[in-house]
C-alpha positions as CSV (number, residue, x, y, z in Angstrom):
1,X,-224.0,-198.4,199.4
2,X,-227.6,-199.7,198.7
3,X,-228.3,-199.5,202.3
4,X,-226.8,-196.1,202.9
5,X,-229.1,-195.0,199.8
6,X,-232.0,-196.8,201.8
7,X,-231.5,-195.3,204.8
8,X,-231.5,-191.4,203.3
9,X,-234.7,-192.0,200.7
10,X,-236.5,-193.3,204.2
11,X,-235.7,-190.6,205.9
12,X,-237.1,-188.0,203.3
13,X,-239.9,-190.2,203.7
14,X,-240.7,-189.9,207.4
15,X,-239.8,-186.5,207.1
16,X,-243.1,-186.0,204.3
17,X,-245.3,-189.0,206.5
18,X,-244.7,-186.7,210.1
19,X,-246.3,-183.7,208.7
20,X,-248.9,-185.2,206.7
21,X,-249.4,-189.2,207.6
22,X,-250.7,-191.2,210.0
23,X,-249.1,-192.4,213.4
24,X,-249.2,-196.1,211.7
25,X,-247.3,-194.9,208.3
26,X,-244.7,-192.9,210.7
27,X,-244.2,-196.0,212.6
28,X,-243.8,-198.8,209.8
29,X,-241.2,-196.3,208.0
30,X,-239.3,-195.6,211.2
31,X,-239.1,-199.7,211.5
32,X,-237.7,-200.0,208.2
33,X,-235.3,-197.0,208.5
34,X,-234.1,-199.0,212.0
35,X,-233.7,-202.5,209.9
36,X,-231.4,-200.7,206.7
37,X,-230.0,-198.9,209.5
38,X,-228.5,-202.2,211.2
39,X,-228.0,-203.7,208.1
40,X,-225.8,-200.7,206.9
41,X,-223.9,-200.3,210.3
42,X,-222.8,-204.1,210.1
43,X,-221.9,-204.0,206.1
44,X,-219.5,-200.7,207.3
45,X,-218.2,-202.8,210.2
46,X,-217.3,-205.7,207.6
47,X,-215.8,-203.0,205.4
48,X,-213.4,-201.6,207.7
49,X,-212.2,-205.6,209.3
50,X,-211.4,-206.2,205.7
51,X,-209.6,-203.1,205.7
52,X,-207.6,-203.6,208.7
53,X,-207.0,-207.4,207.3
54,X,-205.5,-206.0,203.8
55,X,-203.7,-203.4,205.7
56,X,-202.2,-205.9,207.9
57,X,-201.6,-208.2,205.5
58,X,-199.5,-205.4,203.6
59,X,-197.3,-205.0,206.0
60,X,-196.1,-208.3,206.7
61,X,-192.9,-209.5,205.3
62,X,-192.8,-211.3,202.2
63,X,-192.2,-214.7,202.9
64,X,-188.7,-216.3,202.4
65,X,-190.6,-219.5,200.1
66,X,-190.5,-216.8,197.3
């Protein structure tokens, strides 16, 4: 969620920088929006294998040792 937050406030931010900053600014934000990015794609990909695991998990069998 952090990183999802990150990557919207960043954008507002290069959004303000391209109409009135320089080429430097605009580039240093669109590298940070690329790392929160990455870092938010993974965390979601994480998210969803745990997901799948618990979904999996639920519908195994209970085990005859119970």
């Amino acid at each position: 969620l952090v990183e999802h937050e990150a990557v919207h406030a960043l954008g507002r931010e290069i959004l303000q920088i391209r109409q009135s900053g320089t080429r430097e600014e605009l580039h240093h934000l669109l590298g940070q929006l690329h790392g929160h990015s990455h870092r938010f794609k993974e965390s979601l990909g994480q998210a969803v294998q745990g997901m799948r695991a618990d979904a999996t998990a639920a519908a195994l069998p209970p085990s005859s040792n119970e």
